[in-house]
C-alpha positions, 0 to 999 in steps of 0.5 A: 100855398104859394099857387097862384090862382086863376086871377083873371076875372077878379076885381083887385079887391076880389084878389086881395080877398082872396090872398088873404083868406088864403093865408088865414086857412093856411095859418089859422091867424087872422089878418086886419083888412082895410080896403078904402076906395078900392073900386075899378079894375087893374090889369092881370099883370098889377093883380099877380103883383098885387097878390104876390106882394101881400102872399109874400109879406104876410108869409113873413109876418107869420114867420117871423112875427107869429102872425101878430097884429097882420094887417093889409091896406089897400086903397087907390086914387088917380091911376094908383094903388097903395098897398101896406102890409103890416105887423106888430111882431118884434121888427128888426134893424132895417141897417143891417140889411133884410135879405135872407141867404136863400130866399128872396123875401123882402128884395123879390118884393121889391124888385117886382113891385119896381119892375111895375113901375111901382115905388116899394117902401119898407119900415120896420124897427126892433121892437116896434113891428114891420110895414111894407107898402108898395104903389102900383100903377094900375095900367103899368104902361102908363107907370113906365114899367 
């Protein structure tokens, strides 16, 4: 479930569908889509960040909050892309870290997302759900990646 596929030709909204529905077969769980203004293209390079980013939040929203209340947002304007991944499961205490021993999780999100030039966030609180939200430049170039 972690291959990435042949993103090429397909539109940034082509590519989020496709992550998603990938992970829906995977799982069996659904996931919420927003895709306002989401229109024009992005190079190969945003779209494998754009995929691996959603790839790898929803990948924790089913494991650790059992695939709740998933959610992806994506929107665009003025050179930029905002994606938000979010579920309703139990959150945690941002303050006592989120890495994994062993896994890169959250830290690999982020240290792609910024490698782009892009700004990642993350919010989260026990008992009140996780959101993960990155902005990429749609020409990283110009993002000073």
């Amino acid at each position: 479930g972690m291959i990435l596929p042949e993103l090429g030709d397909l539109s940034p909204r082509e590519t989020v569908a496709r992550v998603i529905r990938s992970h829906e077969q995977r799982t069996g769980t659904e996931v919420e889509i927003e895709m306002g203004g989401l229109n024009g293209e992005a190079s190969l390079p945003v779209k494998i960040t754009i995929y691996r980013f959603i790839q790898e939040a929803l990948n924790n929203a089913y494991r650790h909050a059992g695939g709740v209340g998933q959610r992806v947002a994506v929107r665009n304007g003025d050179g930029w892309l905002l994606v938000e991944v979010s579920d309703e499961g139990p959150g945690f205490d941002i303050a006592h870290g989120y890495v994994e021993e062993g896994h890169l999780g959250i830290e690999g999100m982020r240290q792609r997302v910024e490698s782009m030039g892009g700004v990642f966030g993350i919010d989260s609180g026990t008992g009140r759900g996780t959101r993960v939200s990155a902005e990429l430049p749609l020409d990283p170039a110009e993002g000073g990646a």
